[in-house]
C-alpha positions as CSV (number, residue, x, y, z in Angstrom):
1,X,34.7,-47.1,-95.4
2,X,34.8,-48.9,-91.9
3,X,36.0,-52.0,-91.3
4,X,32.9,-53.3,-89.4
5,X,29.8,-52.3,-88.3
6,X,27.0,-53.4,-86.0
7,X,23.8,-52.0,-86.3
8,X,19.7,-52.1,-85.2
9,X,20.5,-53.1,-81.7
10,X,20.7,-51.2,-77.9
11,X,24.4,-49.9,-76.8
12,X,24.4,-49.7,-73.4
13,X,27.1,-48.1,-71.1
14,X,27.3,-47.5,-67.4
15,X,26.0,-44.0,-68.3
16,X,22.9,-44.7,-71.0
17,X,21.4,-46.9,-73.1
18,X,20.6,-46.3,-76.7
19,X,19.5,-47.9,-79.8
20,X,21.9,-47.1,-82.8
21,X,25.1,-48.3,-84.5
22,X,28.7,-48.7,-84.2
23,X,30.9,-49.1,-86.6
24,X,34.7,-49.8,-86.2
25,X,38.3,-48.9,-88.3
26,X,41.4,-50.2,-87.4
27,X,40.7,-52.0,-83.8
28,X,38.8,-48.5,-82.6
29,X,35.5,-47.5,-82.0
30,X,35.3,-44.6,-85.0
31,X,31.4,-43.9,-84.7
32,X,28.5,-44.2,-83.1
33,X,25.0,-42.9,-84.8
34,X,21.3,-43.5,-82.8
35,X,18.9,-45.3,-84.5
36,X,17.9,-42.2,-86.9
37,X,21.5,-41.9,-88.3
38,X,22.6,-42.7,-91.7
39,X,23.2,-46.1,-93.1
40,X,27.5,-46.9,-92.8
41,X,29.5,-48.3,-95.1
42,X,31.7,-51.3,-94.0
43,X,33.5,-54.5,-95.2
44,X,32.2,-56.0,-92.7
45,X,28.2,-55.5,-91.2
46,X,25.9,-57.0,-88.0
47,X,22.6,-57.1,-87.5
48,X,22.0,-56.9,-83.9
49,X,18.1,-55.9,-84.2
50,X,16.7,-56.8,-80.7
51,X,19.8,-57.7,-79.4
52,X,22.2,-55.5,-76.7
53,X,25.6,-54.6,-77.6
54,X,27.6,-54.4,-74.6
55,X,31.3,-53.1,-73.9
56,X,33.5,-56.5,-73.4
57,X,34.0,-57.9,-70.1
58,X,37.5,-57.6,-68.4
59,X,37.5,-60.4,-65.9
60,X,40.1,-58.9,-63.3
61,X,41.0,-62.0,-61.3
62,X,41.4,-65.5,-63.2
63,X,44.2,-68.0,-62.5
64,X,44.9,-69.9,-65.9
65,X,47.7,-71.7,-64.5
66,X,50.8,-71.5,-67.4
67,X,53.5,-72.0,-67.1
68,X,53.6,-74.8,-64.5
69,X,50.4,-76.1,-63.3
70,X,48.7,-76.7,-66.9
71,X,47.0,-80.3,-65.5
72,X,44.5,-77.8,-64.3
73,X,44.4,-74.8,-66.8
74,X,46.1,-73.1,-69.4
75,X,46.1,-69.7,-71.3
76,X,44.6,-71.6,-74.5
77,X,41.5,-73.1,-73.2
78,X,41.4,-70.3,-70.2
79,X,41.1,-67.3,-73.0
80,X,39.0,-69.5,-74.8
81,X,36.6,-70.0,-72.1
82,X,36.8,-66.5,-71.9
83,X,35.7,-65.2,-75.4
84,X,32.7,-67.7,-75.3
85,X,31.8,-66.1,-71.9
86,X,32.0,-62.6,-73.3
87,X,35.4,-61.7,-71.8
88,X,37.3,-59.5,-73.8
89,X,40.4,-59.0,-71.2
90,X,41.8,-61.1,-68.3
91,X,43.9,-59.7,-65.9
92,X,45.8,-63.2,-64.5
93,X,47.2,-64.3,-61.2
94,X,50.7,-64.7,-60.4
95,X,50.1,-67.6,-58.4
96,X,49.8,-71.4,-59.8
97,X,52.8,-70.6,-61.7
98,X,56.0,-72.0,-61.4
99,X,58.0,-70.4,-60.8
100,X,55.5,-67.7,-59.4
101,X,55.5,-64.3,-61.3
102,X,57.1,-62.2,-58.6
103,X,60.0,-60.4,-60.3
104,X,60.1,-58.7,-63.7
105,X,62.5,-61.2,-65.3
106,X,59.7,-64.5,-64.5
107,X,57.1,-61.4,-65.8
108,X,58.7,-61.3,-69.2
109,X,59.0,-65.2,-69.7
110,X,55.5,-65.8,-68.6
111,X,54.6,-63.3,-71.3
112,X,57.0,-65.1,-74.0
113,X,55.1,-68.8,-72.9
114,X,51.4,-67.5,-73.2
115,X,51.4,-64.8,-75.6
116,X,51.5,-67.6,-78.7
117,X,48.2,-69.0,-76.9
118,X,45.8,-66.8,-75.9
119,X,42.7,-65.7,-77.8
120,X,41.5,-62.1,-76.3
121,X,43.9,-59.8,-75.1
122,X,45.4,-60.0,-71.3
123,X,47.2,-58.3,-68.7
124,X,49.1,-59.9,-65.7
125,X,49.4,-59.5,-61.9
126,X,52.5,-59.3,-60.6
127,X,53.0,-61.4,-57.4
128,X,54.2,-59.0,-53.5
129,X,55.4,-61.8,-51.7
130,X,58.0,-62.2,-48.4
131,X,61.0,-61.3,-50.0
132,X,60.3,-59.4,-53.2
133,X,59.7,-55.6,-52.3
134,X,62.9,-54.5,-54.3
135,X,61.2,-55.8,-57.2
136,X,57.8,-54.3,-57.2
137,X,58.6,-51.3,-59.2
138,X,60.2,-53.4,-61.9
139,X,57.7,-55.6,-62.7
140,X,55.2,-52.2,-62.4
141,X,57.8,-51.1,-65.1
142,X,57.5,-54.4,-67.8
143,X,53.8,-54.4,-67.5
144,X,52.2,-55.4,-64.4
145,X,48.6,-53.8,-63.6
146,X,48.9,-54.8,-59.8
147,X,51.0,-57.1,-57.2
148,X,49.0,-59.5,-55.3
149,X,49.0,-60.7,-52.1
150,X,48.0,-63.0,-49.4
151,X,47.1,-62.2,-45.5
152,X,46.1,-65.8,-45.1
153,X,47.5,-69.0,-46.1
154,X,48.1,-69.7,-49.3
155,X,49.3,-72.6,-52.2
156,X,52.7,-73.4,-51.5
157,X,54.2,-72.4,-54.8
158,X,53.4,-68.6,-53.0
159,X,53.7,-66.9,-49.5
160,X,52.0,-65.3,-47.1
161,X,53.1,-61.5,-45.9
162,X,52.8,-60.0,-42.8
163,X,51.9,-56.2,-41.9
164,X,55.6,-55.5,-42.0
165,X,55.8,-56.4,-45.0
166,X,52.6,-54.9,-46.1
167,X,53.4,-51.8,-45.3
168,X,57.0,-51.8,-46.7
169,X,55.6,-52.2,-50.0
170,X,53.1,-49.6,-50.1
171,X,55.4,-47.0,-49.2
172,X,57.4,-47.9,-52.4
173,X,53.8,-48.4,-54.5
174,X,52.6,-45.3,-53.0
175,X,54.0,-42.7,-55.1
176,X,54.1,-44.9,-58.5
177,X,50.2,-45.0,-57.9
178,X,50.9,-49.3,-58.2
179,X,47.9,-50.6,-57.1
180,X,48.2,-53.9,-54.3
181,X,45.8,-56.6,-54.4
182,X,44.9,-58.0,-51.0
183,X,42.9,-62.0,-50.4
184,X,42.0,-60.4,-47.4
185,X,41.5,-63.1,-44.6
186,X,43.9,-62.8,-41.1
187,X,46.3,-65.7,-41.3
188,X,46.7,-66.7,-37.4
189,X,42.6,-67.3,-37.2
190,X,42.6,-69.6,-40.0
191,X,45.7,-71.3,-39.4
192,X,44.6,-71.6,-36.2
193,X,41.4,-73.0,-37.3
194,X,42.7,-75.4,-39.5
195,X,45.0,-76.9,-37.7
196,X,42.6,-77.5,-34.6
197,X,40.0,-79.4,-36.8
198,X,42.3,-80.9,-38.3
199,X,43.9,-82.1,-35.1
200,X,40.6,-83.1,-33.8
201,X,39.6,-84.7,-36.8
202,X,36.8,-82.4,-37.4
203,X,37.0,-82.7,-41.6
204,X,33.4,-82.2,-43.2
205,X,32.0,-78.6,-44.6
206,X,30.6,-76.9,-41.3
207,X,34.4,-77.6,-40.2
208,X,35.9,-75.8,-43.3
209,X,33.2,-72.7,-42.6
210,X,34.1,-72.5,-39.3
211,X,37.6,-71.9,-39.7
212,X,37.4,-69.0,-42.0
213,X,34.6,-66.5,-40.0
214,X,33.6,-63.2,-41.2
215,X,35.5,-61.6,-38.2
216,X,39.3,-62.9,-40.2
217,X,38.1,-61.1,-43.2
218,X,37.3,-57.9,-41.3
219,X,40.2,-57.8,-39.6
220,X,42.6,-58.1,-42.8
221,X,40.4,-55.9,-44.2
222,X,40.6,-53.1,-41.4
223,X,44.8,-53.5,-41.0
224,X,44.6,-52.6,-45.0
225,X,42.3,-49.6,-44.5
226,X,44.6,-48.2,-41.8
227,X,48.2,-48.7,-43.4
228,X,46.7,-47.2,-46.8
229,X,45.3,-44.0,-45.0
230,X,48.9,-43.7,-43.7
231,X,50.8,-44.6,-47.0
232,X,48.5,-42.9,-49.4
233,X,48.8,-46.4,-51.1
234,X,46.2,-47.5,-53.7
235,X,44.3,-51.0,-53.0
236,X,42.2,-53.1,-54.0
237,X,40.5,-56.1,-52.1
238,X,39.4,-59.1,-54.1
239,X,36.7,-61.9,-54.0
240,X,34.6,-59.4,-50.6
241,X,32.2,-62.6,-49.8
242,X,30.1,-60.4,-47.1
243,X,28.5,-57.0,-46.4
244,X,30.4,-56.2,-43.1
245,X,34.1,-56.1,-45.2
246,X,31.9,-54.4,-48.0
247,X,30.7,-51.9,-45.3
248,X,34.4,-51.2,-44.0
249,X,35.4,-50.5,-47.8
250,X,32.5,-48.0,-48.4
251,X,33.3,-45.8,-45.1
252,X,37.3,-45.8,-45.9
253,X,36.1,-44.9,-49.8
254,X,34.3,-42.0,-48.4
255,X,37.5,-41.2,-46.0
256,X,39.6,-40.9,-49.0
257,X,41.7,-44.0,-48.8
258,X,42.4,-45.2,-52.6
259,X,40.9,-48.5,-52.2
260,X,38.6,-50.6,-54.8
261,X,37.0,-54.1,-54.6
262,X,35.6,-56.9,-56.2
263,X,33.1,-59.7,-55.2
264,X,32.7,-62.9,-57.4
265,X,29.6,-64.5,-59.2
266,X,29.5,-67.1,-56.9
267,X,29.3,-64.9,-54.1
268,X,26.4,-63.2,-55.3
269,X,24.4,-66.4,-56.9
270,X,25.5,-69.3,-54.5
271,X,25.4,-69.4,-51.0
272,X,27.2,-71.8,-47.9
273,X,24.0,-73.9,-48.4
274,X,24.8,-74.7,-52.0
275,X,28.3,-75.5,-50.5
276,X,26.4,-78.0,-47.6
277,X,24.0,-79.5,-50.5
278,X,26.7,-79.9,-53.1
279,X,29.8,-80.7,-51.1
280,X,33.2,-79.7,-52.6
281,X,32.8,-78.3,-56.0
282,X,31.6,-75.1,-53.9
283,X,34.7,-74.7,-51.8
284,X,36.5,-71.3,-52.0
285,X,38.1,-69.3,-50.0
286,X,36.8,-67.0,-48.6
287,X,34.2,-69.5,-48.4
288,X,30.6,-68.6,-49.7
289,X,28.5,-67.1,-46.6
290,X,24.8,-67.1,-45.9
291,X,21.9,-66.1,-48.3
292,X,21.6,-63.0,-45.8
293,X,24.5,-61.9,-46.7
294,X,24.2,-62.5,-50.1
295,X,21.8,-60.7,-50.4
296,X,23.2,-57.3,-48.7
297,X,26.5,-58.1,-50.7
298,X,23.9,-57.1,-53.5
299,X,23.3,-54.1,-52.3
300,X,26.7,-52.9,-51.9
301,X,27.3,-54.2,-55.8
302,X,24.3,-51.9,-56.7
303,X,25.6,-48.9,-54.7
304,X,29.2,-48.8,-56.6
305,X,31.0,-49.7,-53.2
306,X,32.2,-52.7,-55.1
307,X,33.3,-52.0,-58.7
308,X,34.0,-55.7,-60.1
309,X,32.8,-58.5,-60.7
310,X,35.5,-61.2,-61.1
311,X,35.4,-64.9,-61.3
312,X,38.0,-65.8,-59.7
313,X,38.4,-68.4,-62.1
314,X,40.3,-71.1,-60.1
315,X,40.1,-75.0,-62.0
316,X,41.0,-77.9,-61.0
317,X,40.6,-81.6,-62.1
318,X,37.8,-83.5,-61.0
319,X,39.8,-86.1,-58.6
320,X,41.3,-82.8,-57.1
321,X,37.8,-81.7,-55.8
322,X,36.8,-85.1,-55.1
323,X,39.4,-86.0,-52.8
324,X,37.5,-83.8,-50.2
325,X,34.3,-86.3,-50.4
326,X,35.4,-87.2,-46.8
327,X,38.3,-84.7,-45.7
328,X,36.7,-81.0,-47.0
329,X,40.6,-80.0,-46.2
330,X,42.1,-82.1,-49.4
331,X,39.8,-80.8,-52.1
332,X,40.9,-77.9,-54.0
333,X,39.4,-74.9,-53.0
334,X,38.3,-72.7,-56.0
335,X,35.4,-72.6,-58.6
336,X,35.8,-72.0,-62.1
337,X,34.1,-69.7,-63.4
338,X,35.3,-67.1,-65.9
339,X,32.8,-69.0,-68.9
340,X,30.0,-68.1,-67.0
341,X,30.1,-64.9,-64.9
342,X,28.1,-62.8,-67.8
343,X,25.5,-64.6,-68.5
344,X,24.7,-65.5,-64.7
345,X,25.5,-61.6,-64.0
346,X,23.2,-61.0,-66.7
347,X,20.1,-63.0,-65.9
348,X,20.0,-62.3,-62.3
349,X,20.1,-58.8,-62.6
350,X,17.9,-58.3,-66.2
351,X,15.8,-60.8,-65.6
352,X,15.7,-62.1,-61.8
353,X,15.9,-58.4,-60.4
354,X,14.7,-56.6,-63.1
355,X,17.5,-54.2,-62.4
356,X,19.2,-52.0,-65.4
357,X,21.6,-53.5,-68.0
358,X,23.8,-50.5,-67.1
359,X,24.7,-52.1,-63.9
360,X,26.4,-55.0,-65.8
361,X,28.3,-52.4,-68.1
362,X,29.8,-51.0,-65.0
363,X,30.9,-54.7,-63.0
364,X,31.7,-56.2,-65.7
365,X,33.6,-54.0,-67.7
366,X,33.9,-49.9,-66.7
367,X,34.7,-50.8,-62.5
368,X,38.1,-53.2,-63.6
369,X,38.9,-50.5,-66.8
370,X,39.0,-48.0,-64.3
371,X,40.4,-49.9,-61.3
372,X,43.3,-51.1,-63.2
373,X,43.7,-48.2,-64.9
374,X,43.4,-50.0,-68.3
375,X,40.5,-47.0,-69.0
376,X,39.7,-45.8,-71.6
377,X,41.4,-48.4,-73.7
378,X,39.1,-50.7,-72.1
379,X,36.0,-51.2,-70.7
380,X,34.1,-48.6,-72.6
381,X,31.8,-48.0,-75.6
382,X,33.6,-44.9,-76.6
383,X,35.2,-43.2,-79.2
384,X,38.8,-44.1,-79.5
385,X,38.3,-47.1,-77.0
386,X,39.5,-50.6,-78.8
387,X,36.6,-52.1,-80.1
388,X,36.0,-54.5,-77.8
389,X,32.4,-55.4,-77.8
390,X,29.8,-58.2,-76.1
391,X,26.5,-58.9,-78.0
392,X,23.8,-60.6,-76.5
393,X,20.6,-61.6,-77.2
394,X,18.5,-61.0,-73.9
395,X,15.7,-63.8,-74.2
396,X,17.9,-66.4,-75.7
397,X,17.9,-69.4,-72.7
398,X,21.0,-71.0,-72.1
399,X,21.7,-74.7,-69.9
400,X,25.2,-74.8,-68.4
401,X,26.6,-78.2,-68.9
402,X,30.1,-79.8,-68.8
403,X,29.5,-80.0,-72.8
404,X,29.2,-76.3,-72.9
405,X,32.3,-75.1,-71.0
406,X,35.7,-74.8,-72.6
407,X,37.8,-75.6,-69.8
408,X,40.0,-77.8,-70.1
409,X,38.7,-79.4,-66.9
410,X,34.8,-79.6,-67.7
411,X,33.5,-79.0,-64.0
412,X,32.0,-76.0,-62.3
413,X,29.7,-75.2,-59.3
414,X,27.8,-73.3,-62.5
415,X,26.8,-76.6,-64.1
416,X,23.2,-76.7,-63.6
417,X,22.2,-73.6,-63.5
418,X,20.0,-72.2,-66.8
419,X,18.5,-69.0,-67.2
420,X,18.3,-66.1,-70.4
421,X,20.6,-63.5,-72.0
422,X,23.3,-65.4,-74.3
423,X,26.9,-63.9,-75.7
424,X,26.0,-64.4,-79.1
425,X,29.0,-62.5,-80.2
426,X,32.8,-61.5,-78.7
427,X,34.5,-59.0,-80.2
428,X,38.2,-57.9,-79.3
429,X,39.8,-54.9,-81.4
430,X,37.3,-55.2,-84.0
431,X,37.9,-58.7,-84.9
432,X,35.0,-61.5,-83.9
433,X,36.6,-64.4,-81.7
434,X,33.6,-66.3,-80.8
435,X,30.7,-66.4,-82.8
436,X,27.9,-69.9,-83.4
437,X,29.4,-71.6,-80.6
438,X,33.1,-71.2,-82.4
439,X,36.2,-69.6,-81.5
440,X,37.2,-67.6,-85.0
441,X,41.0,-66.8,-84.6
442,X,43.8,-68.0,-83.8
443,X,45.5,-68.5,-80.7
444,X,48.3,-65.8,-80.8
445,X,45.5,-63.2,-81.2
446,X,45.7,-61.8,-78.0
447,X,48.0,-59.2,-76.9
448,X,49.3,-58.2,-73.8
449,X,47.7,-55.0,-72.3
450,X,49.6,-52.6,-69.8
451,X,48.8,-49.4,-67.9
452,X,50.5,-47.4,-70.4
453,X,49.7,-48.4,-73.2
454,X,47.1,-46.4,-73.9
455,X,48.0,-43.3,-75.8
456,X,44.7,-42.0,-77.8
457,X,41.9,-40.1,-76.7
458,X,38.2,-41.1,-76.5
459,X,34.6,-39.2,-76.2
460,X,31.2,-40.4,-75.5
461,X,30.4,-40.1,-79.2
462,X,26.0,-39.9,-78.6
């Protein structure tokens, strides 16, 4: 008998969409029948008639905060957020930590501190900062998925590194096959930038946009092409707000060079005039660009060039985004997000562009399996996969409001939107964590995930 099964509604994958059931023993995926097949027995069973069952999201780039800066965030109410978003796996910034997570002794205690909170499982960046390159292998070695940096400026808790230093590293990542995670924007034009409005007084939004153009994101972007092409270095560039640094990624993708990418929700939904309505609740960085570009970053989402979606879930309190009502410089510059990417992701492209489901199987949940090499543990409806599994009910409307979102700072550029295709149901390792509006374990439940932890096999299985 299997533990669970979930039957009547439409499995969809990157690769096909049927309609058929599933059915789960011991935290795995054990079966999967089409519609025809036989009734399953199971302790535990779902009806998902006219609903679609979905692989569970991994959210590749959230910043929850713990230890250290829980005012804003913490891995309770972060991986909460998460399961009621349909997030089955966060992969979590070593930034906003204190101490930051850039050596494999602060890796292992900020595992000890959030492993009795969160609620769906996790994995952890590792941190390549200015004077850490000796320890890049060892925090590959207790369980980090990637080592982030930052071309541009950055919090002060972190630091920015230089091509030097950039290419130091990748010749030691290189032939472990570590993969380094770029916020790709050139740090002497925004400095620069910054510190001449500033000077000048020159503090409102058109001030902010102005100091971070397209051109320093290209060129971070192109310095990371060339030093991977000569270190054979895997990397991967996150939040690509516009087509021209999604453009440089698909031609180095097609030299060869190991390189993957991401783009947010808020790229591809808000633009820099929902930033100039709204004021500082949409400030980000890189900051959101034109609905032109928005709408080629689309394309290149569509075409596989970029194989995430994250959030970039980055929270704040409300007085912390305020405080740029006058000055856009002093608010805090992130949006959080990691609630709502799914069901945004899911009505614009279901819905909005009438566009294949697939597509969200693939950004939400195959690209990061496979870019973090967490595949085919995760992000897959597979045989032998963990049973990590989204249901939604397409039609079902949905109203974000401050009410709605389990942060535990209830603000969001997403409040306001509303639109169709609900998580009805999260389920990590076979077990339900959010169900009726209700988290349904405890926190603890989550479990640290690494690269190698993966040691059965899978198959398609229909």
């Amino acid at each position: 008998m299997f533990d669970l099964l979930i039957y009547g509604g439409t499995i969809v994958d990157p690769e096909k969409m049927i309609k058929g059931s599933l059915a789960v023993k011991n935290g795995k995926i054990a079966e999967i029948v089409n519609e025809e097949g036989d009734r399953l027995e199971a302790k535990e069973v779902i009806d998902a008639t006219g609903k679609m069952i979905f692989p569970g999201a991994i959210d590749c780039h959230t910043h929850f905060n713990e230890p250290g800066f829980e005012w804003r965030e913490d891995f309770l109410h972060g991986t909460k957020s998460a399961a009621a978003g349909g997030v089955t796996t966060i992969i979590d910034m070593p930034l906003q930590n204190d101490p930051a997570t850039i050596s494999a002794e602060i890796f292992e205690r900020k595992v000890n501190i959030v492993q009795e909170s969160a609620v769906v499982d996790y994995a952890l960046w590792g941190g390549l900062v200015d004077n850490n390159v000796d320890d890049l292998e060892g925090m590959y070695d207790v369980g980090a998925v990637g080592l982030k940096s930052f071309l541009g400026p950055v919090s002060p808790d972190y630091s920015t590194i230089n091509s030097g230093i950039v290419r130091d590293a990748m010749k030691v990542t290189a032939p472990l096959d570590i993969l380094i995670g770029f916020h790709a924007e050139d740090y002497s034009i925004v400095k620069y930038e910054q510190d001449k409005a500033i000077k000048e007084a020159r503090l409102n939004i058109v001030d902010y946009l102005t100091a971070r153009p397209v051109s320093a994101e290209v060129l971070a972007v192109e310095n990371i092409v060339r030093l991977a092409k000569e270190t054979g270095a895997k990397v991967h560039i996150c939040h690509v707000s516009h087509p021209e640094v999604a453009e440089i990624i698909k031609e180095a993708q097609s030299d060869g060079v190991k390189i993957t990418a991401e783009t947010c929700s808020h790229y591809l939904i808000f633009s820099e005039d929902d930033f100039l309505e709204n004021g500082p609740m949409f400030k980000c960085a890189p900051p959101l660009r034109s609905r032109q570009a928005q709408e080629q970053l689309w394309e290149y989402t569509i075409n596989g060039t970029i194989s995430c979606v994250a959030s970039d879930h980055s929270p704040c309190t409300i007085e912390e985004k305020e405080a740029g009502a006058d000055n856009i410089w002093k608010a805090w510059g992130g949006i959080s997000g990691v609630q709502s990417t799914f069901q945004v992701m899911f009505d614009e492209i279901v819905h909005q562009r009438k566009l294949s489901p697939q597509l969200l199987a693939r950004i939400l949940a195959y690209g990061p399996a496979r870019a973090f090499n967490l595949y085919p543990q995760k992000g897959t409806l597979a045989l032998g996969a963990d049973a990590d599994i989204v249901i939604v009910d397409p039609e079902a409307s949905w109203n974000i409001t401050p009410e709605s979102l389990l942060y535990k700072n209830k603000i969001s550029a997403f409040v306001g939107l509303t639109g169709k295709g609900l998580v009805e149901r999260t389920i990590v390792r076979g077990e339900t964590v959010f169900t009726d509006s209700q988290i349904t374990v405890q926190s603890g439940f989550g479990r640290l995930i690494k690269v190698t932890s993966f040691t059965g096999e899978v198959a398609n299985g229909y």
